[in-house]
C-alpha positions in Angstrom: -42.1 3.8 -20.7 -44.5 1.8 -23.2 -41.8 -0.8 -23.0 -42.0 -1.3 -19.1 -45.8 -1.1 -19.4 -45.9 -3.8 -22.3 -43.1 -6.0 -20.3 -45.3 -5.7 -17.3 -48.8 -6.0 -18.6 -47.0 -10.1 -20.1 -45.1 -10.7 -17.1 -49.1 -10.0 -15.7 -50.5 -12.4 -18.3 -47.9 -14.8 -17.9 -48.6 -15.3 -14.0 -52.3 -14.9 -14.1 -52.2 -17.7 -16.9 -49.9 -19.9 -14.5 -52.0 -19.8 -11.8 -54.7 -20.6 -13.9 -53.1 -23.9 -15.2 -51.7 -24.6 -11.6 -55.7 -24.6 -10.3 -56.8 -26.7 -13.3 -54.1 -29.2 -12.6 -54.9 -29.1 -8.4 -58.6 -29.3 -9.5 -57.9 -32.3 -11.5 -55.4 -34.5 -8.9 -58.3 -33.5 -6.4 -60.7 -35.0 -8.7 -58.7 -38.0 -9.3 -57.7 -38.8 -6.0 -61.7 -38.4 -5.3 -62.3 -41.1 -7.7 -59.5 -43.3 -6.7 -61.1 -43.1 -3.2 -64.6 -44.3 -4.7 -62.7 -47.3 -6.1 -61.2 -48.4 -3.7 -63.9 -48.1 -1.2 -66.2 -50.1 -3.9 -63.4 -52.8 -4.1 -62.8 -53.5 -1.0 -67.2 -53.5 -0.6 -66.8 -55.9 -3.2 -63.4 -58.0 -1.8 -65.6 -57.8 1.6 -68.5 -59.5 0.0 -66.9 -62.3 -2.2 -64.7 -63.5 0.9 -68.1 -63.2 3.3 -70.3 -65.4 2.2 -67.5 -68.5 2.0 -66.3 -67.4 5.4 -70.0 -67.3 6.9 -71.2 -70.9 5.3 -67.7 -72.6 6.8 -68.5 -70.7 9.7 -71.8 -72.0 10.1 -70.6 -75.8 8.7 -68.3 -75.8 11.8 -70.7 -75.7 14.0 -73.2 -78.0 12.6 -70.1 -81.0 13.1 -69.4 -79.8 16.3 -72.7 -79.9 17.4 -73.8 -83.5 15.6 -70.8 -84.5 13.9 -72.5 -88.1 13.0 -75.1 -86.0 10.7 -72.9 -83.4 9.5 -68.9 -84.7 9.2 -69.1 -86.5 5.4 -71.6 -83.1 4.1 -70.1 -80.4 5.8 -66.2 -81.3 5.7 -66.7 -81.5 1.8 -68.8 -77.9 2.0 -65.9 -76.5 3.9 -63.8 -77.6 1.2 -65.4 -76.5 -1.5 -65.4 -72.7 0.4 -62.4 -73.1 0.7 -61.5 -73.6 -2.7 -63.7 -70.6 -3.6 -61.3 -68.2 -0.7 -59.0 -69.5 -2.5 -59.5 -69.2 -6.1 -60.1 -65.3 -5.1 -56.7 -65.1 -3.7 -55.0 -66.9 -6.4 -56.8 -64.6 -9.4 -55.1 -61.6 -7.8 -52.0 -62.7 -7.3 -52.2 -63.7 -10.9 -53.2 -60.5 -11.7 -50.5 -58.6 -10.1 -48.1 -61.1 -11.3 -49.5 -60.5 -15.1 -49.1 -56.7 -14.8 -45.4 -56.7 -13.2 -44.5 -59.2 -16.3 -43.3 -61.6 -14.3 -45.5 -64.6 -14.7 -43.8 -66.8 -17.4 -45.0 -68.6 -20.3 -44.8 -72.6 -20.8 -45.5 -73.6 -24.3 -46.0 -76.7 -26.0 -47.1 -77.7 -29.2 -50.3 -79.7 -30.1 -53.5 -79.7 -31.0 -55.4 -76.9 -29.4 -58.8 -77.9 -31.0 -58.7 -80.7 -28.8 -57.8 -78.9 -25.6 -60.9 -76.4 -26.1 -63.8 -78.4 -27.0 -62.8 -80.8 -23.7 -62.8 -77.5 -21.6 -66.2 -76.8 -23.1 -67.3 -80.0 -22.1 -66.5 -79.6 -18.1 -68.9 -76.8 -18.0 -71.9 -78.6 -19.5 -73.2 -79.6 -16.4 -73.2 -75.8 -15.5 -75.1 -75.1 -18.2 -77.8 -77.4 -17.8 -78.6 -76.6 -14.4 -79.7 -73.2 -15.5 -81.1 -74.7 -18.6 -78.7 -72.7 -20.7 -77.7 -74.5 -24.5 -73.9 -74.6 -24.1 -72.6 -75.6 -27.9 -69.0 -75.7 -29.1 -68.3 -75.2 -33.2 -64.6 -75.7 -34.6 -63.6 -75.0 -38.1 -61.2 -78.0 -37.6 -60.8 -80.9 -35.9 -57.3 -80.4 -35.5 -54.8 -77.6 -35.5 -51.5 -77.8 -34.4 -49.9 -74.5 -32.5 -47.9 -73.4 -29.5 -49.9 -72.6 -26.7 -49.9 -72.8 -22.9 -52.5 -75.3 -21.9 -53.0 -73.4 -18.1 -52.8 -70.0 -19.8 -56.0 -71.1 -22.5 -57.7 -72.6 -19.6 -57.4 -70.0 -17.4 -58.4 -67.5 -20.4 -61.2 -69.0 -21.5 -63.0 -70.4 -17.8 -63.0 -66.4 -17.1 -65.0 -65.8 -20.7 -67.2 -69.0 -20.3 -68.0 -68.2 -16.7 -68.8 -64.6 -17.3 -70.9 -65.5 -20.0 -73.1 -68.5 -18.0 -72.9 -66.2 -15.3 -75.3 -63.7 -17.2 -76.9 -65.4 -19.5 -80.5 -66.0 -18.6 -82.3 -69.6 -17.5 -83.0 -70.9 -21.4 -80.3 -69.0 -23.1 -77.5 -69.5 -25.0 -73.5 -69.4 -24.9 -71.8 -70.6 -27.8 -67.9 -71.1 -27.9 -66.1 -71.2 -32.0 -63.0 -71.7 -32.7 -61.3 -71.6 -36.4 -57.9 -70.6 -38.1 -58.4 -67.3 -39.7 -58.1 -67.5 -43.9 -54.4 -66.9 -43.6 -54.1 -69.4 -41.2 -51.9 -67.2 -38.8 -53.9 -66.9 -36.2 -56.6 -68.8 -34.5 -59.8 -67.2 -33.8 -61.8 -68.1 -30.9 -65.6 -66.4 -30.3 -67.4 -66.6 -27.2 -71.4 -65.5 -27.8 -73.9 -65.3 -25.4 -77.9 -64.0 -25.6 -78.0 -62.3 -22.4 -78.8 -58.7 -21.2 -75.8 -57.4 -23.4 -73.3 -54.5 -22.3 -74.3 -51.0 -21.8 -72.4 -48.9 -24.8 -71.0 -46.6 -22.1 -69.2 -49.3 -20.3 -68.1 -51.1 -23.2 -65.2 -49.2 -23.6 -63.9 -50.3 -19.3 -64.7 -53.5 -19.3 -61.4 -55.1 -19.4 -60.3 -51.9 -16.9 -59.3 -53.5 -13.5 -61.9 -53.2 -10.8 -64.3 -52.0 -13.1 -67.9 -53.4 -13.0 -71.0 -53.4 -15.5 -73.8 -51.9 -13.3 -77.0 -54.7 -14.8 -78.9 -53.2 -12.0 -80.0 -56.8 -10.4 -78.0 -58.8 -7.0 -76.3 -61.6 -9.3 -74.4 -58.8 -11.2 -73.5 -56.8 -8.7 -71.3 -59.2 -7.3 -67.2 -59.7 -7.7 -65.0 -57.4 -7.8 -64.1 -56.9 -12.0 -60.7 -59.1 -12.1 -62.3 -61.8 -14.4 -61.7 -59.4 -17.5 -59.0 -57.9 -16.7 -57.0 -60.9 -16.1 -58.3 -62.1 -19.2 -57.1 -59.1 -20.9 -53.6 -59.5 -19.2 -53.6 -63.0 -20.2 -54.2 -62.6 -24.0 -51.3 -59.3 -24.0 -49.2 -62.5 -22.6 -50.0 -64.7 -25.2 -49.3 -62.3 -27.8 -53.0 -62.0 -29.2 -55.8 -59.6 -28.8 -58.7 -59.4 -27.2 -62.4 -57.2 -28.5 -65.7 -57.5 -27.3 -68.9 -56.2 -29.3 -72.3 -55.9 -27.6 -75.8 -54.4 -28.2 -77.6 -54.1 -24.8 -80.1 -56.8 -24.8 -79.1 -58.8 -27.3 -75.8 -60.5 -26.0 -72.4 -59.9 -26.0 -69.3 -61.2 -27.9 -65.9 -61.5 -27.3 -63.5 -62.7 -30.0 -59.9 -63.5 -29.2 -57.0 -63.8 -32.0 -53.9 -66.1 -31.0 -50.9 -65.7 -32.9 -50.0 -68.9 -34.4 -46.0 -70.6 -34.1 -45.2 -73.2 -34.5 -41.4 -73.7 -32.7 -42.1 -75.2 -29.0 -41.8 -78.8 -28.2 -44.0 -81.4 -29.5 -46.6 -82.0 -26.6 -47.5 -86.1 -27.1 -50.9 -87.1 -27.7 -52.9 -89.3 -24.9 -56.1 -90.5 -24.9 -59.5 -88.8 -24.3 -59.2 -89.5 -21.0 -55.7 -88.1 -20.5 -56.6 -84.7 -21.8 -60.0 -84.6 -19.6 -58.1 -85.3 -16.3 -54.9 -82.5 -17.1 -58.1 -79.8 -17.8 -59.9 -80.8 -14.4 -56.6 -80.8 -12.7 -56.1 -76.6 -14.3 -59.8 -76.3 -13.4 -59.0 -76.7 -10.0 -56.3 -75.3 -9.8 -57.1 -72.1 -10.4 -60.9 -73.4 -8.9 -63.9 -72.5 -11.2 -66.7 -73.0 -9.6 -68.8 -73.2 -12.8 -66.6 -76.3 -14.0 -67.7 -78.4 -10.8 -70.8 -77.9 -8.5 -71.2 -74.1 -8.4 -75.0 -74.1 -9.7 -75.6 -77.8 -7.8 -79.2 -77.5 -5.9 -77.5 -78.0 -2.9 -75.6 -75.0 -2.9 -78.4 -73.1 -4.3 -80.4 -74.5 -1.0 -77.4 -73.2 1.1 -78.4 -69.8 -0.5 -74.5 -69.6 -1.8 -73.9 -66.5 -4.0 -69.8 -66.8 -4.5 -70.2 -64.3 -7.0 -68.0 -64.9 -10.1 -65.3 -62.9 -11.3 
């Protein structure tokens, strides 16, 4: 009889504590699913806004030609253009994206001198910079260092960081992009630092999450929809290196990237300045950075375009 009783009373124990776990693991898909709902009605908010306001100023171009197309053809085809660029650029960062996490984007390495490649990129946002008045400076370690790398992939990685970082850097700031070989010389650091509001400490930890936002609390941050860093993030797994970013809130942020360096892909031959500056324009548009062209031109500001960057 004590037995049965001591049998029962576990087989007792046993269920009750099953239907426990079973509650706590229906409470928790209910809360996830709950939170999955609140990201994806906050992405597509977001998706919603970004392909708006391009949609609304070609909108509104359209019918300035069609109703005096002698004033408006020349300024308005080109705005339409440029909108459409910006449509498109969305589009094309997540497909990228997608493509990134499914593995199958591929790699196209060269060798050369990757120095060279960086500072020109820095140098096609300096226009950007100065119409918010921000100091934009490049420092390398080197002049020249010789690596594989994939010129479109290092654009593409570094536009999203240099964007992000004009984008909330305060009028009369600073960004400053470095780049050296670490001591061992197998790897190649790059640093991208910037004096604006910072990064709250709780968010620091998401920021390369897809979707996910920093909440600044002002209009200009709230826009986009969180690819930039998380492309960036997929990028840099792709190229083999890592990816860290340290902030204090208001005092900056920075985010240092390590590249692995090889040295076993062919030769890439060297042009002239001018070479090299029209293949980094031709990526730029590509994948269409606003930033690198006329994003922050007082026309557009006039036109009260707010693309929002990634």
């Amino acid at each position: 009889m004590i037995n049965l009783l001591w049998i029962s009373s576990l087989s007792f124990l046993f269920v009750l504590n099953f239907i426990r776990e079973r509650v706590k693991i229906e409470q928790g898909e209910a809360d996830r699913l709950k939170e999955l709902d609140h990201v994806k009605t906050r992405l597509y908010s977001n998706i919603t806004h970004e392909f708006r306001t391009p949609l609304t100023l070609i909108l509104g171009m359209a019918g300035l030609i069609r109703e005096k197309p002698g004033e408006w053809i020349e300024e308005g085809t080109r705005k339409i253009e440029n909108q459409g660029r910006i449509l498109l650029h969305h589009v094309n960062q997540m497909l990228d994206l997608t493509k990134l996490e499914s593995s199958s984007m591929p790699l196209h390495l060269v060798r050369g001198n990757i120095v060279k490649l960086i500072g020109q990129m820095v140098e096609m946002f300096r226009s950007t910079a100065e119409d918010k008045s921000i100091s934009l400076s490049y420092a390398s370690g080197t002049d020249r260092f010789v690596m594989d790398y994939d010129p479109e992939k290092i654009v593409q990685l570094l536009s999203n960081l240099l964007s992000n970082a004009l984008k909330y850097t305060q009028r009369g700031g600073a960004v400053e992009l470095s780049v050296s070989p670490t001591p061992e010389a197998d790897s190649l650091e790059i640093r991208v630092n910037d004096n604006g509001p910072g990064i709250p400490e709780e968010s620091l930890a998401h920021i390369f999450d897809r979707f996910y936002r920093v909440d600044q609390g002002n209009e200009q941050a709230s826009e986009g929809s969180g690819r930039g860093l998380a492309l960036t993030r997929e990028l840099e797994k792709l190229l083999g290196g890592t990816i860290r970013a340290e902030s204090e809130q208001g005092k900056g942020a920075l985010f240092c990237i390590l590249l692995p360096v090889t040295r076993q892909a062919p030769i890439q031959e060297e042009s002239g300045a001018g070479f090299m500056e029209e293949k980094i324009t031709t990526l730029l548009v590509r994948h269409h950075f606003p930033e690198a062209h006329d994003y922050h031109t007082s026309e557009f500001m006039e036109e009260g375009l707010s693309p929002g960057l990634p």
